[in-house]
VMD Tcl script that builds the backbone (N, CA, C; Angstrom):
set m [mol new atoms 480]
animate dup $m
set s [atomselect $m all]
$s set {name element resname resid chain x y z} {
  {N N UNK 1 A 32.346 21.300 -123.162}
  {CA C UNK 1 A 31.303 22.291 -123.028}
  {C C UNK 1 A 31.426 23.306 -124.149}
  {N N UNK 2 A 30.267 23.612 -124.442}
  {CA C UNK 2 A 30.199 24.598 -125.625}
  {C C UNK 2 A 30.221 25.991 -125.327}
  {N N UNK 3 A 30.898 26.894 -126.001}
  {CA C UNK 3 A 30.906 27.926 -125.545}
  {C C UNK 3 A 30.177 28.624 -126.355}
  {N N UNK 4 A 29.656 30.101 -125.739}
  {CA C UNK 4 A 28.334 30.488 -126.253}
  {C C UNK 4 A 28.454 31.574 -127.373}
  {N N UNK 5 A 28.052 31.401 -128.198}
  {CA C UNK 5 A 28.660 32.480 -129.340}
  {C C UNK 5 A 28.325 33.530 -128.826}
  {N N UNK 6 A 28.738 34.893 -129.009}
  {CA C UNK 6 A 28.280 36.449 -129.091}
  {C C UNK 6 A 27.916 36.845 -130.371}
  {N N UNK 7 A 26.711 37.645 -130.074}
  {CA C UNK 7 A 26.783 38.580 -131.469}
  {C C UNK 7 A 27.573 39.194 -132.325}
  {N N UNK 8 A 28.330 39.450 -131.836}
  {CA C UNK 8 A 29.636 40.805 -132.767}
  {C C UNK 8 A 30.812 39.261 -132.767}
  {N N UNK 9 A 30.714 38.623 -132.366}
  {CA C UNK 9 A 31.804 37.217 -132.569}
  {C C UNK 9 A 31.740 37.021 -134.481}
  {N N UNK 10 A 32.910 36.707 -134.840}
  {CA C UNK 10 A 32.809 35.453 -136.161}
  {C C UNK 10 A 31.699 34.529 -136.684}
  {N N UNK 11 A 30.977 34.350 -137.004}
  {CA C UNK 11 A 29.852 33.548 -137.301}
  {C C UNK 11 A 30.709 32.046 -137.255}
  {N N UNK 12 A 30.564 30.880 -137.074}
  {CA C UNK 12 A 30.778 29.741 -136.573}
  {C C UNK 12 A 30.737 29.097 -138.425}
  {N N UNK 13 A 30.114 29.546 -138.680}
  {CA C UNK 13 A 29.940 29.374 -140.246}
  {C C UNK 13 A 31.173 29.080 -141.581}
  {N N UNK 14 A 32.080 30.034 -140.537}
  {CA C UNK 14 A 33.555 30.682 -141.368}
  {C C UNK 14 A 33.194 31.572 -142.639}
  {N N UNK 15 A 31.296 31.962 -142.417}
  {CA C UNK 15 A 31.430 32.771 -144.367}
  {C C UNK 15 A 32.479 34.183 -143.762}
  {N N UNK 16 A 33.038 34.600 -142.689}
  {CA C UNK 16 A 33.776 35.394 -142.318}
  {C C UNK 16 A 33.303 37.374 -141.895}
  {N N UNK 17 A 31.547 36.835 -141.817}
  {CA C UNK 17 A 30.810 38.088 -141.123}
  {C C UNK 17 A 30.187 37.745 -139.477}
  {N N UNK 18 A 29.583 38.728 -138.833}
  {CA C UNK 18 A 29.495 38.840 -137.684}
  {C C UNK 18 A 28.613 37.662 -137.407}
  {N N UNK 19 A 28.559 37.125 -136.635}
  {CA C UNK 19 A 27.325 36.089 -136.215}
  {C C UNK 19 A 26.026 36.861 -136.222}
  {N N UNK 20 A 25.704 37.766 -135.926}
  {CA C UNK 20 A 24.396 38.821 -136.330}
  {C C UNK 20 A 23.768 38.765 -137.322}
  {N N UNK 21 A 24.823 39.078 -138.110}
  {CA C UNK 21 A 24.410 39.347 -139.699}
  {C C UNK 21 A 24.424 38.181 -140.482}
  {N N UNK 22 A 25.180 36.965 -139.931}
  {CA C UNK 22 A 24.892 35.642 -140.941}
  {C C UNK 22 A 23.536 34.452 -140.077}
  {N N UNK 23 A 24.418 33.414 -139.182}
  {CA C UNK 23 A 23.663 32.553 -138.822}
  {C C UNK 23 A 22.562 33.066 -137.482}
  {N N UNK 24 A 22.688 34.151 -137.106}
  {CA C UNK 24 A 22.097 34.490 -135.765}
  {C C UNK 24 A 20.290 34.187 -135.446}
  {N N UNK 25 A 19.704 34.779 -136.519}
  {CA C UNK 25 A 17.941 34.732 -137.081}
  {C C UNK 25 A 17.845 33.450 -137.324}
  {N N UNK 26 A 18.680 32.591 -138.132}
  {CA C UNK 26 A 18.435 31.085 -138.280}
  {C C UNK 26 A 18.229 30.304 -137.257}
  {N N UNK 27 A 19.315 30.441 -136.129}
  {CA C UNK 27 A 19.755 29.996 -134.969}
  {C C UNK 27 A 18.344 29.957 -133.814}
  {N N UNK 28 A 18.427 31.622 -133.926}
  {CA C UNK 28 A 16.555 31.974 -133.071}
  {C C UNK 28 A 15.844 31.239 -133.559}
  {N N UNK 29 A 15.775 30.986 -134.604}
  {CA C UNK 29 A 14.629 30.481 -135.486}
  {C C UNK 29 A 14.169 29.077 -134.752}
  {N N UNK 30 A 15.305 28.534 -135.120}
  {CA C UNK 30 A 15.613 27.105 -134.973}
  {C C UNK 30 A 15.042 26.868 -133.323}
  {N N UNK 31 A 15.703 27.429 -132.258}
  {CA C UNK 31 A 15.447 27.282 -130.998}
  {C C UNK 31 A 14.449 27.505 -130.937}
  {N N UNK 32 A 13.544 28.787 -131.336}
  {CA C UNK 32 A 12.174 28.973 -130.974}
  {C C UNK 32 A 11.383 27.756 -131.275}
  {N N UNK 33 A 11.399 27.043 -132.480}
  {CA C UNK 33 A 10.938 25.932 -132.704}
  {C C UNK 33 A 11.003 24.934 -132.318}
  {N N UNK 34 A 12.320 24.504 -131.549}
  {CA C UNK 34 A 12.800 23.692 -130.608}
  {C C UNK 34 A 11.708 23.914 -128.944}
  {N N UNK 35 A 11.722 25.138 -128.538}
  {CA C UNK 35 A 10.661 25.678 -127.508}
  {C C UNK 35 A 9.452 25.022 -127.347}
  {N N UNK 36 A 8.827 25.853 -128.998}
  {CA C UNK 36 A 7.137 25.558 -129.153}
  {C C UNK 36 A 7.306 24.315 -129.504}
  {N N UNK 37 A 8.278 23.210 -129.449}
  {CA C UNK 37 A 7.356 21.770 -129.716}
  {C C UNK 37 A 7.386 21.710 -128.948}
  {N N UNK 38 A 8.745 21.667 -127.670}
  {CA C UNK 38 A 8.878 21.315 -126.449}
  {C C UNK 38 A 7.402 21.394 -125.665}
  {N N UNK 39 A 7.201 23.273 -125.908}
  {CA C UNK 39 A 5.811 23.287 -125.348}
  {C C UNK 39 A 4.952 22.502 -125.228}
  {N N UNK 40 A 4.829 22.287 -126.612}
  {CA C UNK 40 A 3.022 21.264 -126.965}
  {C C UNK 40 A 3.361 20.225 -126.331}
  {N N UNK 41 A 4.952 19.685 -126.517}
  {CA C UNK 41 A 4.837 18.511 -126.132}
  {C C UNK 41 A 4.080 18.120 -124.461}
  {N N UNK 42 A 4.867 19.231 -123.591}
  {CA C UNK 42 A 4.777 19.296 -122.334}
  {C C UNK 42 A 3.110 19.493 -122.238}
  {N N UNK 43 A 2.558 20.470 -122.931}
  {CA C UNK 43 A 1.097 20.459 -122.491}
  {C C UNK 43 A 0.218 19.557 -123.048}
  {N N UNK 44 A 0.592 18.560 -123.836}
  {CA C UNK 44 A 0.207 17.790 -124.570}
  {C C UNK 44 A 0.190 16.774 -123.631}
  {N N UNK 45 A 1.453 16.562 -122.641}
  {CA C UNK 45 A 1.439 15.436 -121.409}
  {C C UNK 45 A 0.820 15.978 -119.635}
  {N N UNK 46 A 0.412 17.368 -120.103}
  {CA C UNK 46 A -0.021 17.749 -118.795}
  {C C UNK 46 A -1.380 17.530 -118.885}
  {N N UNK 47 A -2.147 17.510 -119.859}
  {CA C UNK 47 A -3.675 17.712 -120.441}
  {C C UNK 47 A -3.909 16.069 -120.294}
  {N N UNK 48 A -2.816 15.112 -120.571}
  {CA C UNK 48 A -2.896 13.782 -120.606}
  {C C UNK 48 A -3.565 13.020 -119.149}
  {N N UNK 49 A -1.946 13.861 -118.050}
  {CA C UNK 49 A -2.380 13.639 -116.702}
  {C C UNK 49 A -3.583 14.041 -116.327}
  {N N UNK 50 A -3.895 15.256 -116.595}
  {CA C UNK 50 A -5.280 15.809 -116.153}
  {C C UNK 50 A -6.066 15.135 -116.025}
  {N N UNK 51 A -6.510 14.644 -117.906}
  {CA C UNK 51 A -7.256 13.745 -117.751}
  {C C UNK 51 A -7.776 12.578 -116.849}
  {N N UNK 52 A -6.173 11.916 -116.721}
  {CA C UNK 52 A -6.515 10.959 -116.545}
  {C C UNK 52 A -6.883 11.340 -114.695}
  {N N UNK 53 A -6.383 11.748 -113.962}
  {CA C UNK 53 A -7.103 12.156 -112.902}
  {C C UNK 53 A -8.348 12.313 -112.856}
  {N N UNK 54 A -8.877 13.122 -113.751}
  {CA C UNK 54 A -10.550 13.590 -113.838}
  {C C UNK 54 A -10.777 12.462 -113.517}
  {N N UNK 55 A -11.027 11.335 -114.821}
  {CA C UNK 55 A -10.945 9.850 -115.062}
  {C C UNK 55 A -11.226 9.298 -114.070}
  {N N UNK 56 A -10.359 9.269 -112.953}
  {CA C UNK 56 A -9.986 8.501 -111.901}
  {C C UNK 56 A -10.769 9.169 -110.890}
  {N N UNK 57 A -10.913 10.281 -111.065}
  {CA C UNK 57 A -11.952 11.128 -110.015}
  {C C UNK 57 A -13.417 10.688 -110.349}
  {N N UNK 58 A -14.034 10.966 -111.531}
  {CA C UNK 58 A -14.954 10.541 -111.427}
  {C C UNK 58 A -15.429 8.810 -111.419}
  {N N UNK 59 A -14.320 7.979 -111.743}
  {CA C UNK 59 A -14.702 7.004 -111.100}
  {C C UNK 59 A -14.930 6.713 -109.972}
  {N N UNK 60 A -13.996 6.833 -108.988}
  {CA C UNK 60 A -13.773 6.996 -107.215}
  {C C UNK 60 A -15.360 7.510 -106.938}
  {N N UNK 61 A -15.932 8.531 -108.014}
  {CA C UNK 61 A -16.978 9.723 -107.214}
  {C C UNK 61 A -18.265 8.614 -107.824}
  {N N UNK 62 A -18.117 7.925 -108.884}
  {CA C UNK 62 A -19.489 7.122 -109.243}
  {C C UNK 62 A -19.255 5.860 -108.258}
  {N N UNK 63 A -18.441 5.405 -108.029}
  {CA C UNK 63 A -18.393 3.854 -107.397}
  {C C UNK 63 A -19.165 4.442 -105.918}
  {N N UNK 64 A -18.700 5.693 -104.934}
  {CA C UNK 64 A -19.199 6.092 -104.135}
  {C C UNK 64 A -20.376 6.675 -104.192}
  {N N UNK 65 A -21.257 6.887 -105.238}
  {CA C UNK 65 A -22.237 7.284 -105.462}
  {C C UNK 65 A -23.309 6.065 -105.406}
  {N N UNK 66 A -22.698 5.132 -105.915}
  {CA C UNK 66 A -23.712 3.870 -106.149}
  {C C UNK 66 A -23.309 3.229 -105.437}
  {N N UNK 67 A -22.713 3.015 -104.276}
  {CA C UNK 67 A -22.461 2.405 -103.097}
  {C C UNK 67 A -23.341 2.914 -102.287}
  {N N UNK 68 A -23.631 4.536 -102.199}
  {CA C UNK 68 A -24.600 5.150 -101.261}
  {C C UNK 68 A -25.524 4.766 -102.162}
  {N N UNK 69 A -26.071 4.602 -103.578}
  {CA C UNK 69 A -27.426 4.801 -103.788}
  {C C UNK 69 A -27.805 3.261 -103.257}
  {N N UNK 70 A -26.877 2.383 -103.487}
  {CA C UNK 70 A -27.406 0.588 -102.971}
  {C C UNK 70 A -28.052 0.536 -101.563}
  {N N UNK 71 A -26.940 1.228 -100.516}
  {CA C UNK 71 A -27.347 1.123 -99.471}
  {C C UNK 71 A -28.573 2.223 -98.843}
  {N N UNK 72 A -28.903 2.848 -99.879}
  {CA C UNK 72 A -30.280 3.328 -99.340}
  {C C UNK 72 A -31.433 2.687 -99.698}
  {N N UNK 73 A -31.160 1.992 -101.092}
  {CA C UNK 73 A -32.152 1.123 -101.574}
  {C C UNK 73 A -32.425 0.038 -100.345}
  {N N UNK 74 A -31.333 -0.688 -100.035}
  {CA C UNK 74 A -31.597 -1.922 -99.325}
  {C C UNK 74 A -31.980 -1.324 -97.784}
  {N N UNK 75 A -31.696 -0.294 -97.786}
  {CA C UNK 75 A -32.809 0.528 -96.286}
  {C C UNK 75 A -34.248 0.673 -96.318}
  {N N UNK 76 A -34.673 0.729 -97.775}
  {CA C UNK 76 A -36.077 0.880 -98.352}
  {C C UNK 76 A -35.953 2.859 -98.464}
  {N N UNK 77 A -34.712 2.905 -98.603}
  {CA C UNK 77 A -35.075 4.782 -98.767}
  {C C UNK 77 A -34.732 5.319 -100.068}
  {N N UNK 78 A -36.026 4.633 -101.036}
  {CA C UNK 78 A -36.420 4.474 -102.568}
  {C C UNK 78 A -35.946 6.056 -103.017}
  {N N UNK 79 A -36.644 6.816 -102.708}
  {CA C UNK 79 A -36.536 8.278 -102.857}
  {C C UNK 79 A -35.642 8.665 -103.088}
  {N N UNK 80 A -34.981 8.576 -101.472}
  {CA C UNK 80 A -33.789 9.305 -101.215}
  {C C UNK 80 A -32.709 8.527 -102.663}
  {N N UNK 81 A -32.278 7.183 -102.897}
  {CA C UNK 81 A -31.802 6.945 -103.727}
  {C C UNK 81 A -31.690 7.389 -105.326}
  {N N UNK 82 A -32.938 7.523 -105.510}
  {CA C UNK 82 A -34.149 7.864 -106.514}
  {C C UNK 82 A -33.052 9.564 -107.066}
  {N N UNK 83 A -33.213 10.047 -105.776}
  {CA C UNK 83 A -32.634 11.716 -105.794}
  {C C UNK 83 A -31.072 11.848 -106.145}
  {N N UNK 84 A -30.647 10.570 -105.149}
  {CA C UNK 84 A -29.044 10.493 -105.392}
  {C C UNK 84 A -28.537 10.016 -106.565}
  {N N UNK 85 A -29.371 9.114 -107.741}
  {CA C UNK 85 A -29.138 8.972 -108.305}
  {C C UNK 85 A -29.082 9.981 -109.726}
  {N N UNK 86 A -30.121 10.601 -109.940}
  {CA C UNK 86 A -30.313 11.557 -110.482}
  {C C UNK 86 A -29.057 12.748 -110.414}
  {N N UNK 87 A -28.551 13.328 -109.118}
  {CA C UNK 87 A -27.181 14.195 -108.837}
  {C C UNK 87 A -26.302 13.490 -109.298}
  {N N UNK 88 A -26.245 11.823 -109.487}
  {CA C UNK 88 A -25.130 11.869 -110.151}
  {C C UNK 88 A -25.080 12.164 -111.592}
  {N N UNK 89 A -26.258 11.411 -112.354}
  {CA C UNK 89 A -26.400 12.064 -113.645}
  {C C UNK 89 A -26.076 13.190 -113.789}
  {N N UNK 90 A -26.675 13.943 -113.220}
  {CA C UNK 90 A -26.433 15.767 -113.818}
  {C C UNK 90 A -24.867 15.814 -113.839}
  {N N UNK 91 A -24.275 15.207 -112.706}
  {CA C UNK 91 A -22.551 15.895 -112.810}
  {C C UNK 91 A -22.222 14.572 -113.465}
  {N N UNK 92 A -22.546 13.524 -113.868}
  {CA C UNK 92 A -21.556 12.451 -114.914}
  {C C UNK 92 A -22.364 11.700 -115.836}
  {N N UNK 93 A -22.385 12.716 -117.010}
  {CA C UNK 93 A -24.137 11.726 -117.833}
  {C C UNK 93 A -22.961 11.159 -118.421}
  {N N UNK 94 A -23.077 9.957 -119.594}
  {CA C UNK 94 A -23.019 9.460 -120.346}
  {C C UNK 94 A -22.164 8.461 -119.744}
  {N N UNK 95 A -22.609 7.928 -118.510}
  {CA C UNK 95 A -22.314 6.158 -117.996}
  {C C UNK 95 A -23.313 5.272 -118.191}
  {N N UNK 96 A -23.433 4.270 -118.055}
  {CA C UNK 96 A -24.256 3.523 -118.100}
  {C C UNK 96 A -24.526 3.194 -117.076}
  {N N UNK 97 A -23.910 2.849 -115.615}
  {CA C UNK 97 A -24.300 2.892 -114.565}
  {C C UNK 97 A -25.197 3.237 -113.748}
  {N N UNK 98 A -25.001 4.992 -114.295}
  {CA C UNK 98 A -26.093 5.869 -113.208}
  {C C UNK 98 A -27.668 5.288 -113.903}
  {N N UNK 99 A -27.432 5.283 -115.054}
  {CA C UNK 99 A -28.834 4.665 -115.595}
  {C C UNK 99 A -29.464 3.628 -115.442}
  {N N UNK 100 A -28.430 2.554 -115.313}
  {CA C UNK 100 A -28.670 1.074 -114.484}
  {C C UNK 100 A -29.597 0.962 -113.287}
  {N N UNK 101 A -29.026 2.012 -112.499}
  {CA C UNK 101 A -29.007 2.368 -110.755}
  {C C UNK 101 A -30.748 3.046 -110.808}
  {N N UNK 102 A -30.497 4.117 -111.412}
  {CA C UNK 102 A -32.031 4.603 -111.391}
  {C C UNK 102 A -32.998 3.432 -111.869}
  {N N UNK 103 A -32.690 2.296 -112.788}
  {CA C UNK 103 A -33.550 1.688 -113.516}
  {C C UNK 103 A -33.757 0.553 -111.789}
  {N N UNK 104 A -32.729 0.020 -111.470}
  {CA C UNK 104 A -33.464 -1.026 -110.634}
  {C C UNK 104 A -33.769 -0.258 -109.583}
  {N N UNK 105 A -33.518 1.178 -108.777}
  {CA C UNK 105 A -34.382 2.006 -108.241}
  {C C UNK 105 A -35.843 1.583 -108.408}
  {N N UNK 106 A -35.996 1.657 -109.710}
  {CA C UNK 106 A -37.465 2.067 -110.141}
  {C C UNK 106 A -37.913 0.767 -110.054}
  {N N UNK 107 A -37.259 -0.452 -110.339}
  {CA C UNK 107 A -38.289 -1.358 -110.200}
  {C C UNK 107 A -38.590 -1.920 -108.781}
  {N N UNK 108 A -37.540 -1.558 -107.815}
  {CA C UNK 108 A -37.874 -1.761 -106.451}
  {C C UNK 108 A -38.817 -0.862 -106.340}
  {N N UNK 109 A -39.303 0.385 -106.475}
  {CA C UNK 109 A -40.455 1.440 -105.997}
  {C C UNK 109 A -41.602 0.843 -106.753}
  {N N UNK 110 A -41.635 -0.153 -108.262}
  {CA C UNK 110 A -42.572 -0.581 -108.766}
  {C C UNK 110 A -43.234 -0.070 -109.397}
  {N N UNK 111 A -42.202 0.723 -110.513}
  {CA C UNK 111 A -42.320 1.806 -111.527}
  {C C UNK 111 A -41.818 1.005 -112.808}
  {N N UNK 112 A -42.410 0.092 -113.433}
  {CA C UNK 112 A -41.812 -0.743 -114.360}
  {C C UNK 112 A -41.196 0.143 -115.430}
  {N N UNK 113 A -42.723 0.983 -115.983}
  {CA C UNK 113 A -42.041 2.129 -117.163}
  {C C UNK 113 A -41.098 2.816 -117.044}
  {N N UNK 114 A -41.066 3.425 -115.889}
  {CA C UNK 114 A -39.717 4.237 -115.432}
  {C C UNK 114 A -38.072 3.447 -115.657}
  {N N UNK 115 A -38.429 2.325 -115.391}
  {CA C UNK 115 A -37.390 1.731 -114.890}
  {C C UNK 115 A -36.797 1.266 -116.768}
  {N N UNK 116 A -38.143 1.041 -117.467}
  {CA C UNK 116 A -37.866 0.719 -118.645}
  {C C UNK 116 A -36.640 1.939 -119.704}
  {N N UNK 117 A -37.791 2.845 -119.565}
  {CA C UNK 117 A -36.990 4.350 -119.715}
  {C C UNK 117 A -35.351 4.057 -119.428}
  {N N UNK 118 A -35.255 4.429 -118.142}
  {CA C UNK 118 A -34.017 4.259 -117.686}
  {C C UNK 118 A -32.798 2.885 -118.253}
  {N N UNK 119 A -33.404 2.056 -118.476}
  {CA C UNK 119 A -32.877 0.524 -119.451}
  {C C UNK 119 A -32.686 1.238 -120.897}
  {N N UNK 120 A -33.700 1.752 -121.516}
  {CA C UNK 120 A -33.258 2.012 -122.976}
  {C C UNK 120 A -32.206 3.370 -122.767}
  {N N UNK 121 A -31.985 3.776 -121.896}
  {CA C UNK 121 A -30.948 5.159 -122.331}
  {C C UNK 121 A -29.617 4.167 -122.021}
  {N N UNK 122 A -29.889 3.180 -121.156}
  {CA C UNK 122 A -28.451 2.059 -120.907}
  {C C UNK 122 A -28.317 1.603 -122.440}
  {N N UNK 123 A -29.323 1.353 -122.944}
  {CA C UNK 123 A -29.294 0.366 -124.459}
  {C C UNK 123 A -28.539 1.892 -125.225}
  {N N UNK 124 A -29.149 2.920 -125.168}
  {CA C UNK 124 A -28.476 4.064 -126.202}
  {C C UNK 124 A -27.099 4.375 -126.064}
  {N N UNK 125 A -26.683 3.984 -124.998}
  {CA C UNK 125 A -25.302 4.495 -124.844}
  {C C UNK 125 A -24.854 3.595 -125.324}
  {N N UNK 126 A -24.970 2.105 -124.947}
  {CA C UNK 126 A -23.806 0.855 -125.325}
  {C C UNK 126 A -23.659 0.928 -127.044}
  {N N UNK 127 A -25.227 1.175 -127.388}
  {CA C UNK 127 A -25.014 1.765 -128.893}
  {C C UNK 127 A -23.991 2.218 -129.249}
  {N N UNK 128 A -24.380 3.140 -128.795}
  {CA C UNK 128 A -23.596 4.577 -128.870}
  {C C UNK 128 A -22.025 4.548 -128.977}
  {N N UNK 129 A -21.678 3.777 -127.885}
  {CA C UNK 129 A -20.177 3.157 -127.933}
  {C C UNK 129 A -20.062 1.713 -127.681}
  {N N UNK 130 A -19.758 0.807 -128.803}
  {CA C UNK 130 A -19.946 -0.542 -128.605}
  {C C UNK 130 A -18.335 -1.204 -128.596}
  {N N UNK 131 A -17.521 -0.581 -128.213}
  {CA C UNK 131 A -16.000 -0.349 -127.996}
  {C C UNK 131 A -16.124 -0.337 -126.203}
  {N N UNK 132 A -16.894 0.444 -125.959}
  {CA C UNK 132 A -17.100 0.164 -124.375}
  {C C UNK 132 A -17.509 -0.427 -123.765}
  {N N UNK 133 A -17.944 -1.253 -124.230}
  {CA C UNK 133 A -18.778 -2.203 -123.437}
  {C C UNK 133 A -18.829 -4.118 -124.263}
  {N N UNK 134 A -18.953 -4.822 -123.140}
  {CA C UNK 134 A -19.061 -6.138 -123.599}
  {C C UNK 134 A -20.025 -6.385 -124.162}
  {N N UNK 135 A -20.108 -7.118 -125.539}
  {CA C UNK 135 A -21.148 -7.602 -126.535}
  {C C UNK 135 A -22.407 -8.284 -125.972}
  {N N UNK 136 A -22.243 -8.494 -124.437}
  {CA C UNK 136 A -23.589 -8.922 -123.751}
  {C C UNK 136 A -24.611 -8.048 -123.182}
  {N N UNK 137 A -23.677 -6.666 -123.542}
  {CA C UNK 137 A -24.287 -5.994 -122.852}
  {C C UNK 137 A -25.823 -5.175 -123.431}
  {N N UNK 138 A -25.571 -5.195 -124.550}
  {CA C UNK 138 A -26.916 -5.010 -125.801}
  {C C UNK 138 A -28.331 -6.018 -124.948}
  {N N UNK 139 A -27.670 -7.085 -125.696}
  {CA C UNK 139 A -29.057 -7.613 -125.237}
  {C C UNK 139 A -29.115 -8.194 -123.740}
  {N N UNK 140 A -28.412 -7.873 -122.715}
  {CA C UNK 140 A -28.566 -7.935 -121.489}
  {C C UNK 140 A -29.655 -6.737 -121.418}
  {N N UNK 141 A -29.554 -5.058 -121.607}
  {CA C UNK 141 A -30.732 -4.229 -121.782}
  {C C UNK 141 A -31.574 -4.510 -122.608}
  {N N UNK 142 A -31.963 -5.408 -123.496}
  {CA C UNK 142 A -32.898 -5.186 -124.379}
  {C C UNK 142 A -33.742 -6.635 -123.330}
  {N N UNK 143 A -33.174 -7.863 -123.002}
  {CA C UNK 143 A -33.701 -8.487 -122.071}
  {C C UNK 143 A -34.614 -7.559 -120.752}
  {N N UNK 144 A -33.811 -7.256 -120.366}
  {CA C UNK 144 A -34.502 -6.373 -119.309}
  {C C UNK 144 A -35.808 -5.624 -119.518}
  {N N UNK 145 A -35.376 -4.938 -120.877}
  {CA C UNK 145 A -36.141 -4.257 -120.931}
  {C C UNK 145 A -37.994 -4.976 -121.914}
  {N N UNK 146 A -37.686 -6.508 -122.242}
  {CA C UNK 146 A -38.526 -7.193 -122.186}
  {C C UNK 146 A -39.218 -8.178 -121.069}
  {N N UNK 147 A -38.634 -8.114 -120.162}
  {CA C UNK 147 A -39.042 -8.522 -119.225}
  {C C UNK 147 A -39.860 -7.323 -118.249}
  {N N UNK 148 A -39.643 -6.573 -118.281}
  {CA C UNK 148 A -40.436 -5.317 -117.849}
  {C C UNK 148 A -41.335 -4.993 -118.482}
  {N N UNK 149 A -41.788 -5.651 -119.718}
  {CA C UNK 149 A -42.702 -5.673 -120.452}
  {C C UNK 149 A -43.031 -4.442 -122.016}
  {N N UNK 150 A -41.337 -3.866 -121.867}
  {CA C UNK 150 A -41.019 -2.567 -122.957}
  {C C UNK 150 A -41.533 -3.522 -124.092}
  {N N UNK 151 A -41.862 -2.374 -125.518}
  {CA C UNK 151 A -41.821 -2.735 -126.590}
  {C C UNK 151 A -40.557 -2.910 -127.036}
  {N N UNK 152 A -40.603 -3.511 -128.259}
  {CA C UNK 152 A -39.489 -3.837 -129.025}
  {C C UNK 152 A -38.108 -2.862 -129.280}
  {N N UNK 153 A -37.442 -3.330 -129.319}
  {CA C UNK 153 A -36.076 -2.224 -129.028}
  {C C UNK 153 A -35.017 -2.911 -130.108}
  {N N UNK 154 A -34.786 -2.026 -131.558}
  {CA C UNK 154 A -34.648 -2.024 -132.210}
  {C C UNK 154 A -33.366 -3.145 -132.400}
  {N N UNK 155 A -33.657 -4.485 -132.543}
  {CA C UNK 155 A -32.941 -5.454 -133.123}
  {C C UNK 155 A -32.956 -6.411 -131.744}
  {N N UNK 156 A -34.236 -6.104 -130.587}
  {CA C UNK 156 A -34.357 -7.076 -129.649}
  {C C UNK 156 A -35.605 -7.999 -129.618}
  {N N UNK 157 A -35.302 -8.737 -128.451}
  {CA C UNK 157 A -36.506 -9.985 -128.763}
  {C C UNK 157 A -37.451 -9.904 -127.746}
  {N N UNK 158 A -38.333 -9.123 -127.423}
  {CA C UNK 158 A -39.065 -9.282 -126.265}
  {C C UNK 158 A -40.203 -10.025 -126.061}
  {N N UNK 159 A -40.142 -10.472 -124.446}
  {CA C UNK 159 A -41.134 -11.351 -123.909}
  {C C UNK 159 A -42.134 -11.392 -124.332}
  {N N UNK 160 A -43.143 -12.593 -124.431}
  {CA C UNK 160 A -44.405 -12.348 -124.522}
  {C C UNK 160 A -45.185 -11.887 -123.272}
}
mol reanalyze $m
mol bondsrecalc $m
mol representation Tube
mol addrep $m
């Protein structure tokens, strides 16, 4: 075990002045820096967990969202779905899901355009991040969204 220097002690050094006056400021120095990485490091892995909770929260909160919006659809309670789907957007935009959900919403209520709408913001995101998503997934929306009778969607093939 190490024993702890004192100030007014010998400097550990042997240049043969007080530990104060030689290595002492170096020493602080050194530890403080030792601290603040420690820090970052630690908040660097607390911000990590966070995340990944959020993450995990808002998945748990979309899978239950579109579990209730299915089973209101298949009740015929278009609306009510219609509404639920929308609350989830506002608190989790940039899935592709909630946009999915509103889109076949809409074509069960027999809102083709709507539903089209809702298909191309699916097509903007996969754009958007094509790291997220499977390479079918492009023209799986751009299909859709020719079969609903959308215009052309920039590098798709739509129905006649």
């Amino acid at each position: 075990m190490m024993n702890k220097i004192g100030r007014n002690d010998p400097c550990p050094c042997d240049s043969g002045e007080k530990y104060k006056r030689c290595c002492l400021a170096k020493d602080e120095a050194a530890q403080r820096i030792e601290r603040e990485a420690f820090s970052a490091e630690l908040q660097k892995k607390v911000e990590q967990v966070q995340q990944l909770f959020a993450t995990e929260q808002q998945r748990d909160e979309l899978a239950e969202g579109m579990r209730a919006m299915g089973n209101l659809m298949r009740r015929g309670q278009f609306e009510q779905a219609n509404r639920l789907g929308q609350d989830i957007l506002i608190r989790q935009p940039g899935v592709h899901e909630r946009y999915d959900g509103l889109a076949r919403d809409c074509i069960e209520r027999g809102l083709p355009q709507q539903a089209i709408a809702w298909y191309e913001k699916c097509l903007e995101l996969v754009r958007a991040e094509p790291d997220r998503y499977p390479p079918s997934a492009e023209k799986r929306y751009q299909h859709l969204i020719g079969m609903l009778g959308g215009g052309n969607t920039e590098g798709s093939e739509t129905a006649s």
